[in-house]
PLY file of the C-alpha trace (Angstrom):
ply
format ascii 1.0
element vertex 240
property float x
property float y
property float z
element edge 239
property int vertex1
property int vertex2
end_header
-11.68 -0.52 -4.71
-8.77 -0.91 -2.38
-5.82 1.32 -1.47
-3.52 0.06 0.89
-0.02 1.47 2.14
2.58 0.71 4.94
0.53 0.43 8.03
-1.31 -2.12 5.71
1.59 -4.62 6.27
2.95 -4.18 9.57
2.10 -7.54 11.11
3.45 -9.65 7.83
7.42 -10.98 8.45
10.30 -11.08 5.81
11.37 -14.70 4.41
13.23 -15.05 7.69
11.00 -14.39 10.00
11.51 -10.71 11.00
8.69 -8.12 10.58
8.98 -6.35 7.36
10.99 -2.70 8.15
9.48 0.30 8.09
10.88 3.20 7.15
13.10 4.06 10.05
14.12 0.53 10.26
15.12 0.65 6.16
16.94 3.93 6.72
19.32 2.15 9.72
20.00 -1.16 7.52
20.89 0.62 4.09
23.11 2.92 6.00
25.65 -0.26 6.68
25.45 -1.26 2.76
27.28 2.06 1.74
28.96 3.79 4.47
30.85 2.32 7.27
31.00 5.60 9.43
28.48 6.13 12.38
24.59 6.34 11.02
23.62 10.40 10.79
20.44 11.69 9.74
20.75 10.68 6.14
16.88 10.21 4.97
16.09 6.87 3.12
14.89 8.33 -0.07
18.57 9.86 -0.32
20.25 6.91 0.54
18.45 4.52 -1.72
20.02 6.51 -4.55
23.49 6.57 -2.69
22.80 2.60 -2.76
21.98 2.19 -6.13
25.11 4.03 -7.39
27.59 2.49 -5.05
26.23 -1.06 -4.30
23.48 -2.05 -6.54
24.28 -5.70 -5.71
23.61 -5.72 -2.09
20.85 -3.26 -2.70
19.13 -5.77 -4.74
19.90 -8.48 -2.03
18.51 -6.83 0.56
15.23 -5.81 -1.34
14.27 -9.26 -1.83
15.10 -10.85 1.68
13.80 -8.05 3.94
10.63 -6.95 1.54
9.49 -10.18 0.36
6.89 -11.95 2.81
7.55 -15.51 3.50
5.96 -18.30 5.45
5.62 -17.47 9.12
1.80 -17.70 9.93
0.34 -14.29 9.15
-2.65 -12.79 10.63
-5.97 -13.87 9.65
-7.09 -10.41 9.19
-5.55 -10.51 5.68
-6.93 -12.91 4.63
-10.62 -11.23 5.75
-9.24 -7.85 3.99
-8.33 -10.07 0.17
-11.27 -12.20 0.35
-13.51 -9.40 -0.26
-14.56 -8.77 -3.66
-12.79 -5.83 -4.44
-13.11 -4.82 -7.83
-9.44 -3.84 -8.07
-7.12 -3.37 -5.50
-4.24 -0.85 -5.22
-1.07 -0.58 -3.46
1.97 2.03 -2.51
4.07 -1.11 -0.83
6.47 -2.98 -3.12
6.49 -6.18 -0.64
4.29 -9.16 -2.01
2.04 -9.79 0.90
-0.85 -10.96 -1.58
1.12 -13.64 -2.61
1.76 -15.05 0.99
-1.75 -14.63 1.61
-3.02 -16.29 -1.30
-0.59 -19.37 -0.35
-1.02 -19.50 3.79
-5.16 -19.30 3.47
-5.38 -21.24 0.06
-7.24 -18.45 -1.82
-7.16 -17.68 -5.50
-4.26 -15.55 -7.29
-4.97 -11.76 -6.13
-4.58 -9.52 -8.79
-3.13 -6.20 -6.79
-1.76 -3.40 -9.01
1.98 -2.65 -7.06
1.73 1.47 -7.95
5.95 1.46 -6.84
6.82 -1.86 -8.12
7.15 -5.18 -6.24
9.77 -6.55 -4.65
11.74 -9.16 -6.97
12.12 -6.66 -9.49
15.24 -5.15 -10.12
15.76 -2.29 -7.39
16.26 0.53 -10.23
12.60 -0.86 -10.89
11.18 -0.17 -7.54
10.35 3.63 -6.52
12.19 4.40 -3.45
14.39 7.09 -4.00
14.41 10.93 -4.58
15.33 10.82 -8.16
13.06 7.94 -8.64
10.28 10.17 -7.17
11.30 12.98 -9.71
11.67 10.89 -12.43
8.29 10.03 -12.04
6.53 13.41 -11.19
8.22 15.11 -15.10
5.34 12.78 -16.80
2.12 11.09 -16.18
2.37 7.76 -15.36
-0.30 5.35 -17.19
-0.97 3.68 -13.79
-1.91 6.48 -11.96
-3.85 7.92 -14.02
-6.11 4.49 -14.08
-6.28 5.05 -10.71
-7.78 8.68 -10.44
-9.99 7.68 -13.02
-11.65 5.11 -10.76
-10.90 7.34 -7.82
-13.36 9.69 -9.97
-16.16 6.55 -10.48
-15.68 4.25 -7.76
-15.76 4.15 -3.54
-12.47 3.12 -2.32
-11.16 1.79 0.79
-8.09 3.41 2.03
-5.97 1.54 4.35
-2.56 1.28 6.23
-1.65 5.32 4.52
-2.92 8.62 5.19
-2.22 9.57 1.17
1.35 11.49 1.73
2.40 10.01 -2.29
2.99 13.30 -4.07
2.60 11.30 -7.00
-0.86 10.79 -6.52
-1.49 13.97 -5.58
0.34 15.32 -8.65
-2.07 13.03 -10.95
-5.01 14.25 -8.96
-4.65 18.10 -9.96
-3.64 16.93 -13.31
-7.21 15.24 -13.38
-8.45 18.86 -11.66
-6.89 20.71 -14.45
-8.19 18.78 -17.48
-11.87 18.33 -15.71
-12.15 21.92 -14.02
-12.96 23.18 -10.59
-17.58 22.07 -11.16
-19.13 20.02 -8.54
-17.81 16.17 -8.15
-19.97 13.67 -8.09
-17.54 11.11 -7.04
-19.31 8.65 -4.49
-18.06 8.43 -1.05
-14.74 7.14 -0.15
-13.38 5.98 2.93
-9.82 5.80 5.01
-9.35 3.29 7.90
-6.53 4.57 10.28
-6.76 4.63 13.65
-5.36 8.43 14.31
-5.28 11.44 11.61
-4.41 14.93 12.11
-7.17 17.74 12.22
-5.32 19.22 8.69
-5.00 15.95 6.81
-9.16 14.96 7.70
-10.41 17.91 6.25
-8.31 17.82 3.55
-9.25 14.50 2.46
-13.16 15.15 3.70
-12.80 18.06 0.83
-12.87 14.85 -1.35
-15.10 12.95 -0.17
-12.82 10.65 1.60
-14.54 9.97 4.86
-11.92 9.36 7.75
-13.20 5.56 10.18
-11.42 5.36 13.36
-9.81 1.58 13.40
-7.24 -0.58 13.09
-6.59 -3.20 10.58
-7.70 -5.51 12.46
-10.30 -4.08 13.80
-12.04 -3.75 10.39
-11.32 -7.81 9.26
-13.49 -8.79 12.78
-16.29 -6.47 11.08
-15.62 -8.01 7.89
-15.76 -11.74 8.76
-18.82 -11.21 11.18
-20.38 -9.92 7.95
-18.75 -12.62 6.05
-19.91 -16.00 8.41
-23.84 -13.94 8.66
-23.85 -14.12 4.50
-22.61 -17.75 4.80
-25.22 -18.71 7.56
-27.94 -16.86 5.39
-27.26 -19.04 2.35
-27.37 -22.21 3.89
-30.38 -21.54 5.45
-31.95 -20.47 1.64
-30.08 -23.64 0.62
-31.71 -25.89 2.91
-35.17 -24.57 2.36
0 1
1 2
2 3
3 4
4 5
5 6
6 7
7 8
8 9
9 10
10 11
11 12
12 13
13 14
14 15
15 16
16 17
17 18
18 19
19 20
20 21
21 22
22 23
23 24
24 25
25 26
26 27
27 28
28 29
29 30
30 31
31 32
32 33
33 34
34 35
35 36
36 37
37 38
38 39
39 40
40 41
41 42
42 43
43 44
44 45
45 46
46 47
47 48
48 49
49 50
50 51
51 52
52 53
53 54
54 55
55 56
56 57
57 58
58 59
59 60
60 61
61 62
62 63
63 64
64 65
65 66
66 67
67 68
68 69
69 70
70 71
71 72
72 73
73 74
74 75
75 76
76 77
77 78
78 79
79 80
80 81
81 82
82 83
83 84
84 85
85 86
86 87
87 88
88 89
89 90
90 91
91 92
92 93
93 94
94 95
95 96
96 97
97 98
98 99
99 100
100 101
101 102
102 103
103 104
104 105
105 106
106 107
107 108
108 109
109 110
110 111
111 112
112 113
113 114
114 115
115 116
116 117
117 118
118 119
119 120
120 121
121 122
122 123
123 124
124 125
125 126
126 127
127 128
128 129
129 130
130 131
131 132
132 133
133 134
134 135
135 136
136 137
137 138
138 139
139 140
140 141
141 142
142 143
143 144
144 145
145 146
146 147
147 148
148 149
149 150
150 151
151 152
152 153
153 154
154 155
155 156
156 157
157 158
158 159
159 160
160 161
161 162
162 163
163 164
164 165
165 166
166 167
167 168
168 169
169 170
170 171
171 172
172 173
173 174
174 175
175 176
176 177
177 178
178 179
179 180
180 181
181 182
182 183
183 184
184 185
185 186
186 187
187 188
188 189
189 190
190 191
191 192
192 193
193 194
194 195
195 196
196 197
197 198
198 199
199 200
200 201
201 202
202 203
203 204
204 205
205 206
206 207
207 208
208 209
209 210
210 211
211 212
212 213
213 214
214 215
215 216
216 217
217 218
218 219
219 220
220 221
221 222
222 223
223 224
224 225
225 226
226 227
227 228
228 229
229 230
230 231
231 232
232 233
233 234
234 235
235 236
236 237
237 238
238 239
């Protein structure tokens, strides 16, 4: 399985050509949308709400031009990462970089499960927001709980997030609470970032999440080394 988040999709660009915003970079181009006073410290969850009660319109506008990935060459490291045969893949980020992958590198439709919605949708649809957050933590949510259930079965790749969504943390204890405290035999899981703080490793070591030291990047070289090695093997069984 694969998990990505944020970091995931730092090098992929908007439809016009500018690197998809993170969250700072969100928080300073909503601001303009509602208010026309100088920026203050306003945080984006807060001011996605403020957007869609005062200027759903633009809100919606700016979703799909600055989240949506268009056609400026991306990375090949992406396409190393989706070629993979993941068994299902996961993702926090509501932009559709699997799309523009699929298209630039000529790959088959990827089927990734958007846990927060994907851009295109209607932005009430997407999960930005702080009522949108609590909205979501007063239930279970079917999608989640798929994914602690394979969480509970299957190794997963983390990557681009160091697993700060409360809502999967919420469906986690959930889990805990139905299943009891016993001994997990989960098999190992592992999270690619290329820094983590002493608190967050052992947290995540506590289940079975083992932390790898890399970039991105530096995981697709590893991954198409291994890739054009399995190629050269079968041609050589082919031609014998």
């Amino acid at each position: 399985m694969l998990f990505t988040g944020a970091g995931f999709s730092a090098d992929a660009r908007d439809i016009e050509g500018n690197r998809l915003p993170d969250s700072e970079e969100m928080r300073r181009e909503l601001w303009p949308l509602i208010f026309e006073e100088e920026l203050d410290d306003s945080s984006l969850q807060d001011l996605y709400d403020c957007a869609l009660m005062r200027r759903s319109d633009r809100l919606h506008d700016y979703v799909r031009r600055r989240l949506r990935v268009g056609d400026a060459p991306l990375p090949r490291h992406f396409a190393a990462w989706f070629t993979q045969p993941w068994k299902r893949i996961y993702t926090l980020n509501v932009d559709d970089l699997e799309v523009a992958v699929a298209r630039q590198f000529r790959l088959p439709p990827i089927d990734v499960i958007h846990l927060n919605g994907v851009a295109g949708d209607a932005a009430h649809e997407l999960t930005f927001s702080t009522l949108q957050y609590a909205s979501r933590l007063c239930g279970k949510d079917r999608t989640y709980e798929q994914l602690v259930a394979d969480f509970e079965t299957e190794p997963f790749v983390f990557a681009g997030t160091t697993l700060d969504e409360v809502t999967l943390w919420q469906h986690l204890e959930l889990h805990r609470r139905r299943n009891g405290d016993g001994p997990k035999k989960r098999p190992p899981s592992f999270l690619v970032s290329s820094s983590l703080s002493r608190a967050r490793h052992v947290l995540l070591e506590s289940l079975g999440i083992r932390w790898v030291q890399a970039t991105i990047a530096d995981i697709a070289a590893q991954l198409w080394d291994r890739t054009l090695q399995q190629s050269v093997a079968c041609g050589r069984s082919d031609h014998r």
